[in-house]
Structure formats: C-alpha cells, structure tokens
N, C-alpha and C positions, 0 to 999 in steps of 0.2 A: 516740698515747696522750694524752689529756686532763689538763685539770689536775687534782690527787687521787689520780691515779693509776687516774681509771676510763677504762673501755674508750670509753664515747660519752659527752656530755653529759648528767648525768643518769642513767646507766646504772651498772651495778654495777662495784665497783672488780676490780681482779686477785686479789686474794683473796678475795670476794665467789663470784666467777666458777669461780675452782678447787675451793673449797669445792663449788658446787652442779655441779660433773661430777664431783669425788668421791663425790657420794651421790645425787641425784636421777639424774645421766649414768648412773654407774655400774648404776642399778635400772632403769634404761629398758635398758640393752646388756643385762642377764640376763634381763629379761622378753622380749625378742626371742630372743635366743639359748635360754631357754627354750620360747616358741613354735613354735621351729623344729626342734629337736630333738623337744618333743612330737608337732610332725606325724608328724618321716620315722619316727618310731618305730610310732608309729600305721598310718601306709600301709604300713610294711612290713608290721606287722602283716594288717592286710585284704589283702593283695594275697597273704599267703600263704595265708591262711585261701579266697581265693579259687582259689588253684591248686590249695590239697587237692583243693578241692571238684571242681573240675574232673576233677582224675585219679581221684577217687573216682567221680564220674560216668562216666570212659570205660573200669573195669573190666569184662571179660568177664563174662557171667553163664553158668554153667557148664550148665545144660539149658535145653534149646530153649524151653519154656513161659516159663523165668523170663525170656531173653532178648526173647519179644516184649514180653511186659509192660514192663520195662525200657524196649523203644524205645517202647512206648504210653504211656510218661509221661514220656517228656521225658527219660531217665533217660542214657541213650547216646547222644545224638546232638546235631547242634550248636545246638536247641531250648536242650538244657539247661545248653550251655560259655556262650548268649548272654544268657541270664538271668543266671543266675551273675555274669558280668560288667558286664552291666547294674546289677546290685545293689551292685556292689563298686564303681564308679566315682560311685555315687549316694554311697552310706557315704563315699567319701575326700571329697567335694563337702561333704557337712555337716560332715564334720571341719576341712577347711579353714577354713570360713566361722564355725565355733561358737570354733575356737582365737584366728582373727584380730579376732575381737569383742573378746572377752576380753581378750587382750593390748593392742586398741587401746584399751578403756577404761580398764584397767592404764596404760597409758603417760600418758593423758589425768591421771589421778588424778594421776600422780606429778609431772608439768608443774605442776598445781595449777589447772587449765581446772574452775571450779564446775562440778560433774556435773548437779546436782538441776534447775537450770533447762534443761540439753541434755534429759535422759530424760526432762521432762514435755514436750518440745516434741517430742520423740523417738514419745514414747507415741500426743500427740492426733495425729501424721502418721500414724503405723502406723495408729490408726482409722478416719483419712480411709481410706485406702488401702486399709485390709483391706474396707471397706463399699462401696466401687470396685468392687474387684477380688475378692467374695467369689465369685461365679462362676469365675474363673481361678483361687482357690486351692484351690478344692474339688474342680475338675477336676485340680489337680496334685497333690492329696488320694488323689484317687482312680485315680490312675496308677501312685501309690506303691503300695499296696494292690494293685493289680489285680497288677501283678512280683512282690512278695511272694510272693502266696498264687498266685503262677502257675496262673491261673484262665483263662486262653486264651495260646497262641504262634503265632507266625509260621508261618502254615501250616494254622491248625485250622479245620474248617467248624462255624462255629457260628451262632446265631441270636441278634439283637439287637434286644431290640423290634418291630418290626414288618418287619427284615432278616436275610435268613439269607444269608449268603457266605462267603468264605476270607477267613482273616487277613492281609495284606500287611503291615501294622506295628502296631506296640506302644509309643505314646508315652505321655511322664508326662501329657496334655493331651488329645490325640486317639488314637483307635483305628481304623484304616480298612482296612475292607471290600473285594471285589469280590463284587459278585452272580452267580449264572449267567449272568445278560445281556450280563456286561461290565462294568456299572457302576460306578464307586469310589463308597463311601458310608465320609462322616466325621462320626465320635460320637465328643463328647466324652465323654470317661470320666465327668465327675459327673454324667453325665444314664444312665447303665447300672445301672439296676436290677437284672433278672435275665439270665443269659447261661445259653443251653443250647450245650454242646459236647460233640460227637457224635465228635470226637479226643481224645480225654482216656480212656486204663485200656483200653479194649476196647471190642467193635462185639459185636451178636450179628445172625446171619444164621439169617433164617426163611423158611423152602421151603414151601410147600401142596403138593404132586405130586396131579395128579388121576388116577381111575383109573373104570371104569365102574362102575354101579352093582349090576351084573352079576359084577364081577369076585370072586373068590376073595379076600374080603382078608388072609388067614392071609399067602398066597402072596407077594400084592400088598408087605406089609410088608417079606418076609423077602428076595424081591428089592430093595427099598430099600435094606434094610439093608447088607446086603451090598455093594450099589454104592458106597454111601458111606464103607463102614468101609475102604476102600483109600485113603482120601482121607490118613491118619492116615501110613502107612509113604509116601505120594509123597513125594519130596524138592523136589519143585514147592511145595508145600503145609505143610510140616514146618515151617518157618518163621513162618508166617503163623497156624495155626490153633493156636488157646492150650486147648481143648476140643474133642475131634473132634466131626463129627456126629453124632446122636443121634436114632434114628426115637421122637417120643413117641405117636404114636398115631394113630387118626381123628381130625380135628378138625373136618368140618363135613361132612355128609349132604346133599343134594338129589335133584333129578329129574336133574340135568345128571351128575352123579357124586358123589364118595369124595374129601374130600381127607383125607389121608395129611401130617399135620406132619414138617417135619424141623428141627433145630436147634444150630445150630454156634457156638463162643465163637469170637470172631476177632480181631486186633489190631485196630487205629483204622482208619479209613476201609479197608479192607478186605472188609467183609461183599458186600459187589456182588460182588466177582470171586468168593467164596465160593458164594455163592445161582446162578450161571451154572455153576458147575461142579458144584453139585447138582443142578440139574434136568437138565444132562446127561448126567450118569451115570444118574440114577435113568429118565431117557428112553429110556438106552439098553439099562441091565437090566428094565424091563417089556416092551419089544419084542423083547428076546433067551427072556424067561420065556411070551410070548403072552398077556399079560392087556390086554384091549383098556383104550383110555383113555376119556375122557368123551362122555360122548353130548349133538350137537349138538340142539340144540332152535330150533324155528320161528323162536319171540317171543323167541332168547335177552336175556337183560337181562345191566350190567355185571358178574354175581355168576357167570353162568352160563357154559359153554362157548361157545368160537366155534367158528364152521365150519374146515373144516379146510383151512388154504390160504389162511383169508379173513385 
C-alpha cells in the first residue's frame, strides 16, 4: 500500500477502487453474464427449432405418390437432416459473433475506452478490407443463399455454366462438381448465375416406340397401352413412378415408320430406368400382337431406322 492510501503510485486510493467495482465492475459482470445467458437461450432456441425440423422432415408420407415426391425434394432423406443443419449451425455462428460484439463494445464503453476514434478506425479497416476481399464476400454471400433456397444438394446432377456433373459438396465459398469423365470442377458460388437441376421435384421419361408404316395403328396403340399400364400395379415400379405411363399418341410419321409417344412422371434421376422398361414392354407386346416394327431404309440417316442387328 502506498502513501494516501493508494493502490500504486499515482493510482486510485482504496475507496477510489471499491467505488469503481461497485458500479463500472459490477455492469461489466451483468453484461457478460447477460451475454451468456442470451446466447444459450438463443441456441437452444435454434437447435430446437432445428430438430422439429428435422422430425418433421423424417415423417412418413402416407401414399406412395406423396412419398416420392417427398424424397424428390429433399423432404425424407438425409439431403434434407444436412441442410437443416447446416443452416442452424450458421444461425448459432451469427449469434455468437452479433452477442459478442455487443457486449464487447458494452464493456469497452463502461471501462470508459473513447469509442468514436476505435469505430472510425474500425470503419476505414472494414473498407480496406471489404474492397480486398469483395470477391470472398460475395462468394460467402452467395453460399448463404444458395442453403437457404436449397437450390442444389449433395448428390443432384446438374448443370453449371458451361458443366454439367453431380454434386459432391456444398460450401458457403465453393461448390464442386464431378463430370461424367471423372473430373472435379470448383465454382465458386458468386460466379453461379444460373443452375439447371434435373434432381429437384421430378424427372419425366419420354419413349418414341416405332412401329411400321404399314402397321394397323388403332392396334399398334392399344398394345402399348396395355403394356405399359402394368407398369402402375408392379411393385418393382410403385415406388418410383409418381404418374403412370400414358400412350399420348402419333408423334412423328416418315418412310422409316410411326412413332408412337409414351409418357411417364418419375421421381428425380429415375426417368432412364423408366424409358428401358418401356420400350421393353412395348417391345415385347408388338411382337406378342404381330405388328411389324420400322422399316430399314438404304441411306438410313440419324432420324431413321437402323438395320436390324446393326
């Protein structure tokens, strides 16, 4: 203890000192202590509101139709638990950082630290910074947005610009790719203009069946028809097709032959195994009915039939 009764030379006396942890101490312990409290209040908040979500996402859908749909958007499966979560550990990450501001400039204020010259030196850094770095903000801009409006997930084929591949991941920064080749291809998000994804809601599978030009088409049809309308009671299939097939008609005439549309709603990447299992059916009910199929031509071009065998 010093002479006067202060703590250091020059430093404030013992009642000086008790005075300023009775009122300044004490307003810095409630502003932390309410910091702290407003967080876990907060996260728990989010972290429930994120498990509803979650079990809301992993209820049954009670008919088959609803349930593809459901899994074609993300709705059942763990596409839609990892968004979900992805979004709710972003949301607790601003709350942290938006509380711990606040409270640290709160504390700052009450120490008696001049604010006005820190937030102008505060300010012209962030401008450095942000005219740096407005590239990396906009891509982190635009990651936030792209989870949001869950506009592609891990797993969808879609198309980017001048690449079409499957999703492998989904950053707040970059988005990458593999191509059919193999390739990994990395886009940053704030360079993604338009995205087509062909996993998102449903697929539709569209069949041509060709038939002679000769052939009976009343016939031609009603064997189609028929072929495909089993596709509806398989239990192979029940699953998967959110609209049975559907013969709409002729849809294109030549020398070569008849084609014969068909047309099925399907879940997400699905329609391929679809369209393979219509033309085999409807292959195998024009051969069962005798209605010959397309007729090969000399000069055939890409439009036309091919030979048979070739």
């Amino acid at each position: 203890m010093t002479e006067g009764g202060r703590l250091w030379r020059g430093g404030p006396t013992q009642d000086q000192f008790w005075s300023w942890v009775g009122s300044a101490g004490l307003q810095i312990l409630v502003t932390i202590a309410a910091a702290v409290v407003l967080r876990w209040v907060l996260v728990r908040v989010i972290d429930r509101v994120v498990r509803d979500t979650v079990e809301r996402g992993n209820r049954s859908t009670p008919s088959a139709g609803g349930r593809v749909l459901a899994a074609a958007a993300g709705m059942t499966d763990a596409r839609h638990e990892q968004r979900t979560r992805t979004v709710g550990s972003l949301l607790r990450s601003i709350v942290t950082v938006v509380i711990a501001t606040v409270a640290l400039l709160t504390i700052m204020s009450v120490v008696g630290i001049p604010m006005g010259p820190m937030l102008a030196s505060a300010g012209i850094g962030g401008i450095a910074i942000g005219l740096g770095a407005q590239s990396l903000i906009k891509d982190f801009l635009a990651g936030i947005f792209l989870i949001f409006e869950d506009q592609y997930g891990v797993g969808d084929l879609v198309t980017i610009g001048a690449v079409t591949g499957t999703v492998e991941d989904v950053g707040l920064r970059v988005t990458r790719l593999r191509d059919p080749s193999g390739a990994v291809w990395y886009i940053r998000n704030g360079e993604i203009v338009q995205v087509s994804n062909v996993s998102q809601g449903w697929s539709t599978a569209i069949v041509d069946v060709q038939v002679s030009p000769e052939a009976d088409l009343d016939r031609a049809e009603d064997a189609v028809r028929s072929a495909v309308a089993g596709m509806n009671d398989d239990p192979a299939w029940a699953d998967v097709l959110i609209d049975g097939p559907k013969v709409l008609g002729i849809e294109q005439i030549s020398a070569a032959g008849v084609s014969i549309r068909v047309l099925a709603t399907c879940s997400t990447d699905q329609q391929w195994g679809v369209q393979r299992e219509i033309r085999r059916r409807a292959k195998e009910a024009l051969d069962a009915a005798g209605i010959p199929g397309p007729v090969w031509l000399p000069n055939a071009g890409p439009g036309d039939a091919a030979r048979p065998g070739a």
